[in-house]
C-alpha positions as CSV (number, residue, x, y, z in Angstrom):
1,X,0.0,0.0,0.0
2,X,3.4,2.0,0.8
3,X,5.5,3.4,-1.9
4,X,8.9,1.6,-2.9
5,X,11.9,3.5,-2.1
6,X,15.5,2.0,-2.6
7,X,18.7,3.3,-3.2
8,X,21.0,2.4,-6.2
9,X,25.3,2.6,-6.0
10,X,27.1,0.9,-8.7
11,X,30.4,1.3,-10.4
12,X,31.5,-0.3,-14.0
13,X,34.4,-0.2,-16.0
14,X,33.2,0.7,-19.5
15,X,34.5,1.1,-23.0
16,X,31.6,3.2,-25.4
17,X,32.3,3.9,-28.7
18,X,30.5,7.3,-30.4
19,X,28.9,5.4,-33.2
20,X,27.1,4.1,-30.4
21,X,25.1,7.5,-30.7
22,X,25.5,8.2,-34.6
23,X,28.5,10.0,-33.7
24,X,31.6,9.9,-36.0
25,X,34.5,8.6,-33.5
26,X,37.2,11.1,-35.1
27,X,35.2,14.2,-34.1
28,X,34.3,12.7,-30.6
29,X,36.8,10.7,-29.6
30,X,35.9,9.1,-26.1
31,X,38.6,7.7,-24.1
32,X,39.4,3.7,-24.4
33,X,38.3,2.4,-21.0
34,X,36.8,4.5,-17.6
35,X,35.3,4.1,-14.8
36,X,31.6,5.5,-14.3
37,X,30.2,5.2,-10.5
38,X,26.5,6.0,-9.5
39,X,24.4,6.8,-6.9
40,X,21.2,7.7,-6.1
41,X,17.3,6.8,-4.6
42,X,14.6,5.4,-6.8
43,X,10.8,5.8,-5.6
44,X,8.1,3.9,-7.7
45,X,4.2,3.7,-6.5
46,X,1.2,1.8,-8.0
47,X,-1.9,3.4,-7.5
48,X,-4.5,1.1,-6.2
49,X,-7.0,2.2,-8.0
50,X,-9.5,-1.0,-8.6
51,X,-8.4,-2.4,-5.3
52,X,-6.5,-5.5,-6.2
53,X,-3.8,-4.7,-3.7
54,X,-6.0,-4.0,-0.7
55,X,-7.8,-7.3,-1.5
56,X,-4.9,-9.3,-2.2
57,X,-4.0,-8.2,1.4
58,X,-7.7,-8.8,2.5
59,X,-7.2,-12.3,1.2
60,X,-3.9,-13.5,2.8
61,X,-4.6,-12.1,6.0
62,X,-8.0,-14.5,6.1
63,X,-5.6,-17.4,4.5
64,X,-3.3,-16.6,7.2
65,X,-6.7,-17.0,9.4
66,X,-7.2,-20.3,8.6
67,X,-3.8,-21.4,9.0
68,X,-4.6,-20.2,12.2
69,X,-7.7,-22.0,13.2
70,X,-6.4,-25.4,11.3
71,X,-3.4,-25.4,13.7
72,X,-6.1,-25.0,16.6
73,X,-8.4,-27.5,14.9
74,X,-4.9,-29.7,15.4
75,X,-4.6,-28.6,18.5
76,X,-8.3,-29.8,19.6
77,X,-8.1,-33.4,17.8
78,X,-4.5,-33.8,19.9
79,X,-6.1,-32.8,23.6
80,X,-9.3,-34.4,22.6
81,X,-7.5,-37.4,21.3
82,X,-5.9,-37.5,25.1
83,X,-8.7,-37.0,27.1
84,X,-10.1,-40.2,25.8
85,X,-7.0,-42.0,26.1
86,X,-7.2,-41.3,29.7
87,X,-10.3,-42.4,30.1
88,X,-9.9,-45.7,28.5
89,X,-6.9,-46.4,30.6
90,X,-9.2,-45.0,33.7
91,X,-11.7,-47.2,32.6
92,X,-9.3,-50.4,32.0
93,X,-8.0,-50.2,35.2
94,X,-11.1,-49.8,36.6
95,X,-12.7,-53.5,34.9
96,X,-9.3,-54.4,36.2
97,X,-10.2,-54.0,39.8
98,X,-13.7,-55.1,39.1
99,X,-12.4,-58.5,38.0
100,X,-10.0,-58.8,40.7
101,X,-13.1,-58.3,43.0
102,X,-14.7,-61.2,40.7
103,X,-11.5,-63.5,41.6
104,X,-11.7,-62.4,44.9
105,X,-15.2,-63.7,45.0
106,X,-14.4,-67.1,43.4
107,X,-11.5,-67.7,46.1
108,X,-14.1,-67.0,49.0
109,X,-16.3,-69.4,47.6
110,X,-14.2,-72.1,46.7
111,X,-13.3,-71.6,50.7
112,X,-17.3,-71.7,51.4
113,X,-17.4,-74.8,49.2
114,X,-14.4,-76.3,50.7
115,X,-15.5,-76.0,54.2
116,X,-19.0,-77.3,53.2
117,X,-17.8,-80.0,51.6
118,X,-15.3,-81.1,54.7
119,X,-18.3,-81.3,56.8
120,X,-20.0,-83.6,54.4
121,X,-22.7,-81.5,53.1
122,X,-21.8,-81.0,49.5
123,X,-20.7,-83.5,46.9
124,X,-17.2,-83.2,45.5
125,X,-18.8,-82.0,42.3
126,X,-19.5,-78.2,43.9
127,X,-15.6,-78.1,44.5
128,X,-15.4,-79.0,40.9
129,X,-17.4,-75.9,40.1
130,X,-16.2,-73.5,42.2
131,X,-12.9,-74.4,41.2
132,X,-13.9,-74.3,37.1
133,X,-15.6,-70.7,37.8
134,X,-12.4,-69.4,39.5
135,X,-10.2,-70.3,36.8
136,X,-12.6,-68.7,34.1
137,X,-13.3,-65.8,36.0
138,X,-9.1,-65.4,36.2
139,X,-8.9,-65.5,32.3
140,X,-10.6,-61.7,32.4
141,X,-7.0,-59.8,33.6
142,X,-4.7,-60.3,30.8
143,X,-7.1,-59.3,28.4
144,X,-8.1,-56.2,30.7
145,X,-4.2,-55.9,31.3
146,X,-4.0,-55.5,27.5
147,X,-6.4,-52.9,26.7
148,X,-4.6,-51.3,29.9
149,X,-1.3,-51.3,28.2
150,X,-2.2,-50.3,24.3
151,X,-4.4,-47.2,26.2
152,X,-1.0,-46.0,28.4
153,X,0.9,-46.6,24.8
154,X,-1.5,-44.4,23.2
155,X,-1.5,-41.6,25.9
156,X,2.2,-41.8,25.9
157,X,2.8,-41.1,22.5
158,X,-0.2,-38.3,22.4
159,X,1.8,-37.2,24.9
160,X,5.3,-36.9,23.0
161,X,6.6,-39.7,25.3
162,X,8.4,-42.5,24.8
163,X,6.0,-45.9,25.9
164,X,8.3,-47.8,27.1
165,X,9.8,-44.8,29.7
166,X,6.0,-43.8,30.0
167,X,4.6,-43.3,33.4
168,X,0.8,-42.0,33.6
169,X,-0.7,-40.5,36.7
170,X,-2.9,-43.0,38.8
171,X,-6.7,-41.7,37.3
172,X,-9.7,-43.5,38.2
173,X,-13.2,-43.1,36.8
174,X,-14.3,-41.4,40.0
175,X,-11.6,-38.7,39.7
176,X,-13.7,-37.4,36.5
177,X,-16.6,-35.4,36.8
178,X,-19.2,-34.0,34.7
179,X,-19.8,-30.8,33.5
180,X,-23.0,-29.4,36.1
181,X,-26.0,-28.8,34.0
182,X,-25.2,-30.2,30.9
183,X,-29.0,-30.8,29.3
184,X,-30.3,-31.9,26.1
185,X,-29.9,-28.6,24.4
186,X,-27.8,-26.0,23.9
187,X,-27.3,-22.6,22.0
188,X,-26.5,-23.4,18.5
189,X,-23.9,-20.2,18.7
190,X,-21.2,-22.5,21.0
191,X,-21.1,-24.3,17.6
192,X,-19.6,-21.5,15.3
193,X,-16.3,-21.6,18.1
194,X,-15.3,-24.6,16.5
195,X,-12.2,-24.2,14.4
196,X,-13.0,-26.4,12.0
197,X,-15.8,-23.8,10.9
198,X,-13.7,-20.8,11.9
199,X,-11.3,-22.0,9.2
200,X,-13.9,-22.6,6.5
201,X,-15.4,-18.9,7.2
202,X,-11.5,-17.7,6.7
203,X,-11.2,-19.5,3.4
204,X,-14.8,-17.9,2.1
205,X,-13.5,-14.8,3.0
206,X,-10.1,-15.7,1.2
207,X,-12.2,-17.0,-1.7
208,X,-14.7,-13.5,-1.7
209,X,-11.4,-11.5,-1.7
210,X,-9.8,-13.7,-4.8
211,X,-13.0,-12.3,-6.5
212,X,-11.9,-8.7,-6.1
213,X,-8.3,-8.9,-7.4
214,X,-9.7,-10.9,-10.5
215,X,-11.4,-8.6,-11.3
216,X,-9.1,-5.3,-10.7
217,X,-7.2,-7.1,-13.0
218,X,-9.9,-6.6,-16.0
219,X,-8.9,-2.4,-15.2
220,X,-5.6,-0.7,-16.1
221,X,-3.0,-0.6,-13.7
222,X,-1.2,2.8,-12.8
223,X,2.3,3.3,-12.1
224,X,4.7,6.1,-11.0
225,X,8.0,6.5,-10.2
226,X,10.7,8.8,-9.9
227,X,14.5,8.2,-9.9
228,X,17.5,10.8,-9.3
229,X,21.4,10.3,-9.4
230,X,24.5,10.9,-9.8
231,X,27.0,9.6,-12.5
232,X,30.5,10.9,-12.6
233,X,33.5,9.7,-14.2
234,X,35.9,9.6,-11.0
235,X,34.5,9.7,-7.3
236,X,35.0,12.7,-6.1
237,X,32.6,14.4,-8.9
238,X,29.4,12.8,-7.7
239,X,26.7,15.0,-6.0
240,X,28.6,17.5,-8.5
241,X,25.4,19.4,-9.8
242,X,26.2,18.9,-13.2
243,X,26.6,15.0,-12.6
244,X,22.9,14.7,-11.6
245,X,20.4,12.5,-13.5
246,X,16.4,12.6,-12.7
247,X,13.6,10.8,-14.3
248,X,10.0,10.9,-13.7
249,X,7.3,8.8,-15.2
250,X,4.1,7.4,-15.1
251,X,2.8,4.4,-16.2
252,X,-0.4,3.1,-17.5
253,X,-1.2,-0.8,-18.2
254,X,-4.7,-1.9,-20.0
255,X,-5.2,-5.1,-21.3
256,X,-6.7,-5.1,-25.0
257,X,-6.9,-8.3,-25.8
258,X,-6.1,-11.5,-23.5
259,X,-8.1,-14.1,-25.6
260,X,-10.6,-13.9,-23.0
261,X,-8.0,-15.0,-19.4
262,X,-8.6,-12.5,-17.1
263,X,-12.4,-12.8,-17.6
264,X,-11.7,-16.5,-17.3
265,X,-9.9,-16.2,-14.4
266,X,-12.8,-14.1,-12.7
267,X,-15.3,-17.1,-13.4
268,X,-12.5,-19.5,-11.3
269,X,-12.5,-17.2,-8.5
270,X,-16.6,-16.8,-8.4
271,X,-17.2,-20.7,-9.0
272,X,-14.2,-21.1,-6.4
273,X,-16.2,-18.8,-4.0
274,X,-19.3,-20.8,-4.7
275,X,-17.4,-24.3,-3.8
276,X,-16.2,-22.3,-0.5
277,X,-19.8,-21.5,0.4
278,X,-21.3,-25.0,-0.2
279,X,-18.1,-26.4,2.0
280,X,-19.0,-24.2,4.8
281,X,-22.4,-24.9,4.6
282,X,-21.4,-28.5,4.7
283,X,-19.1,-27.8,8.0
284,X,-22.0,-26.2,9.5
285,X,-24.3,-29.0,9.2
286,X,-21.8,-31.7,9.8
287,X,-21.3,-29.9,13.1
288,X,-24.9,-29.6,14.5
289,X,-25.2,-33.4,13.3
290,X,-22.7,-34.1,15.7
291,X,-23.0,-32.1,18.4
292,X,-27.2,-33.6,18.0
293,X,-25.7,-37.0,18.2
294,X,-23.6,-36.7,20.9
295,X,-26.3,-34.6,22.9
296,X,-28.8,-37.7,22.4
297,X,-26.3,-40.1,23.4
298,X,-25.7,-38.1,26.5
299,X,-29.9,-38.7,27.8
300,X,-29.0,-42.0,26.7
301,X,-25.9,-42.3,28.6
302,X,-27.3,-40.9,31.7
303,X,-30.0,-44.0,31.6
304,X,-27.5,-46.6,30.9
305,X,-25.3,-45.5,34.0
306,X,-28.6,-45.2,36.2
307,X,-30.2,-48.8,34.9
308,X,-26.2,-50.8,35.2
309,X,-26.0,-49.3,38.9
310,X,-29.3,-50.5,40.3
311,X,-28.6,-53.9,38.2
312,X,-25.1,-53.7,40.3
313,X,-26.9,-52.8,44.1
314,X,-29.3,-56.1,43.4
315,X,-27.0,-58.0,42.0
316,X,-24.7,-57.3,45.0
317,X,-27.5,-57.8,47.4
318,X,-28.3,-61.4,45.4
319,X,-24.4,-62.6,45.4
320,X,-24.8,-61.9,49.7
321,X,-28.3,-63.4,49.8
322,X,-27.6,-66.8,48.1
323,X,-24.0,-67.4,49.9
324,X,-25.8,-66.6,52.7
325,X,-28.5,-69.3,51.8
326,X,-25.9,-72.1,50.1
327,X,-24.0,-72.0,54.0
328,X,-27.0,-73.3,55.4
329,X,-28.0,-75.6,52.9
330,X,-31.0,-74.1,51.3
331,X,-30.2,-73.3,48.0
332,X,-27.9,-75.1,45.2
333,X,-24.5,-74.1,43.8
334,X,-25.5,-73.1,40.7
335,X,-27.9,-70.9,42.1
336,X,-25.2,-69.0,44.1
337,X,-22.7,-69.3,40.5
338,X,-26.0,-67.7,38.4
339,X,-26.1,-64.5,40.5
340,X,-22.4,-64.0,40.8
341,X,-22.5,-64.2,37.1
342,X,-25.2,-61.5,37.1
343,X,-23.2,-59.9,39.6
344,X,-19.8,-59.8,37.4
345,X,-21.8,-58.4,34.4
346,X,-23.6,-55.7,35.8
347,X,-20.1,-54.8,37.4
348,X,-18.6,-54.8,34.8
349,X,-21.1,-53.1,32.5
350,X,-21.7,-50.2,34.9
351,X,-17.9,-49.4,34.1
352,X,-18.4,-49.5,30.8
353,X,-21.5,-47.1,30.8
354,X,-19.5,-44.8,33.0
355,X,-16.6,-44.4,30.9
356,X,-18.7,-44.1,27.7
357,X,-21.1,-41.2,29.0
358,X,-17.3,-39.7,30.0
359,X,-16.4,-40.3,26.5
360,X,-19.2,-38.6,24.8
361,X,-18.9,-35.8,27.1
362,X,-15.2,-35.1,26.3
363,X,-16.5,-35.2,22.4
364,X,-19.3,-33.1,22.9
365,X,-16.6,-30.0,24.8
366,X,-14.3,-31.2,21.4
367,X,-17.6,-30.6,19.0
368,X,-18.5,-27.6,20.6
369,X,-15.0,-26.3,19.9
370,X,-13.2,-27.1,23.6
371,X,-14.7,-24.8,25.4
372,X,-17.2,-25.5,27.9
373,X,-20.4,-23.3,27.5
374,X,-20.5,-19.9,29.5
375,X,-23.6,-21.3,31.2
376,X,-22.1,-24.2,32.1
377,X,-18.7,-22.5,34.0
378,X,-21.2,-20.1,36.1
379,X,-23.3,-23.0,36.9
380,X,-20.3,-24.7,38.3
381,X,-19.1,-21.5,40.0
């Protein structure tokens, strides 16, 4: 938008003959070889006068916008991505404990079996069973252990670590907490702070402004500059009045006849604007798809965790009930085997529910663009 100014030295050794100028070199003889040295400032200026500079500038400072918000967009996948991670682990090392409780259970009735069956009440057959449902139940930790290990992998490299140096802070499930007042709804204005659709309002812009500098380019183009220097034949003569040289000129540029480009080039940049708008549409409604899913899955969540715990408390209340009842001889093996079963599943899924609604919270803060509503942060305060 600035003029250019710059500043020219030079000095040449030179040999110029006068029939260079239609001069006859007998009358003006010139000497074989000098030295000519020069100095002076140039200024030249192009007048804006369609705009394609200002909106050449309008459109790398929005492409330099949506550099921005991709490397945020990066920068949301990668904490997303982590938060995830950690609950997986959390959760792994949660089913871990659950199935350790599981063993646990096994152990103390294989004992309750054992005892029974050294006072004569119980054929050797319930030892058999106890013993068979103890080693299954046992088979559950190294797969557990595995998922463990690939989500502590996982964290570590999203992390920048190496895995195999890799130690993650002890997180449980509990530790995590919810988000107060999260509901089924929410203002569809936290969407537009995602970057993904940040970045495809910068690149509409960047596309609108590639509109205006194809079509400045249909206009002429004005120039001017200005020069002045000083040429002498030995050093000590420049600045010398007589040595100065000045120039001034102005420049005009129209095209005439392109074989129709720069018109051609205008259509590009208004179909490329149109392919910009129908891609941020497209962002926009892939982002309120998303954030609707993930909102649904939330009520749905919330049941899940609600229906597994109360299938945990009776199961729990079952397991205590029917060892209870099998010490005193008035119900079967299998029957006490059946509700620990029930027992281990409902455990077990009531992890599972908990880590997923944790899950789909962390994606709906990543969907709404990583930051948790306004109403949300004075609801917690």
């Amino acid at each position: 938008l600035f003029p250019q100014v710059g500043l020219n030295a030079s000095v040449a050794r030179e040999k110029l003959s006068p029939t260079t100028f239609g001069l006859s070199p007998s009358a003006f003889p010139l000497p074989p070889n000098f030295n000519l040295y020069q100095v002076g400032p140039t200024v030249s200026y192009a007048l804006d006068l369609f705009g394609a500079t200002r909106r050449q500038i309008e459109k790398d400072a929005a492409l330099a916008e949506l550099r921005a918000h991709e490397l945020d967009a990066a920068t949301l996948t990668l904490s997303g991505n982590t938060v995830l991670e950690a609950i997986d682990l959390a959760s792994a090392e949660a089913r871990i404990r659950a199935a350790d409780d599981i063993v646990a259970l096994d152990r103390q009735n294989v004992a309750l079996v054992a005892t029974a069956r050294a006072a004569g009440s119980v054929p050797d057959s319930d030892v058999i069973l106890t013993q068979s449902q103890l080693a299954a139940d046992e088979t559950l930790r190294p797969t557990l252990d595995q998922e463990a290990s690939v989500a502590r992998h996982a964290l570590a490299v999203l992390l920048g670590r190496a895995p195999a140096a890799f130690v993650p802070p002890g997180l449980r499930l509990t530790d995590l907490t919810l988000p107060p007042g999260l509901g089924v709804s929410l203002p569809s204005r936290l969407v537009h702070q995602r970057p993904d659709i940040l970045a495809a309002e910068a690149n509409l812009h960047a596309a609108s402004a590639q509109i205006g500098i194809a079509t400045a380019q249909l206009y002429p183009a004005v120039t001017l500059s200005a020069g002045i220097s000083s040429a002498a034949l030995q050093p000590g003569q420049l600045f010398n009045p007589s040595t100065l040289i000045w120039s001034i000129a102005a420049g005009l540029a129209q095209p005439v006849f392109d074989g129709g480009m720069r018109e051609s080039e205008r259509q590009a940049a208004l179909a490329g604007f149109r392919a910009a708008a129908a891609d941020y549409q497209q962002t926009v409604l892939d982002a309120f798809r998303q954030v609707a899913d993930l909102l649904q899955a939330l009520v749905h969540d919330a049941d899940l965790v609600a229906a597994q715990k109360r299938a945990v408390d009776t199961a729990a209340q079952a397991v205590a009930l029917q060892r209870y009842s099998y010490a005193r001889g008035a119900s079967g093996l299998l029957d006490l085997l059946d509700v620990q079963r029930q027992y281990q599943h409902a455990l077990l899924g009531f992890i599972q529910a908990q880590a997923q609604r944790l899950r789909d919270t962390a994606q709906l803060l990543v969907a709404m663009g990583g930051s948790p509503p306004p109403e949300l942060l004075s609801a917690a305060h």
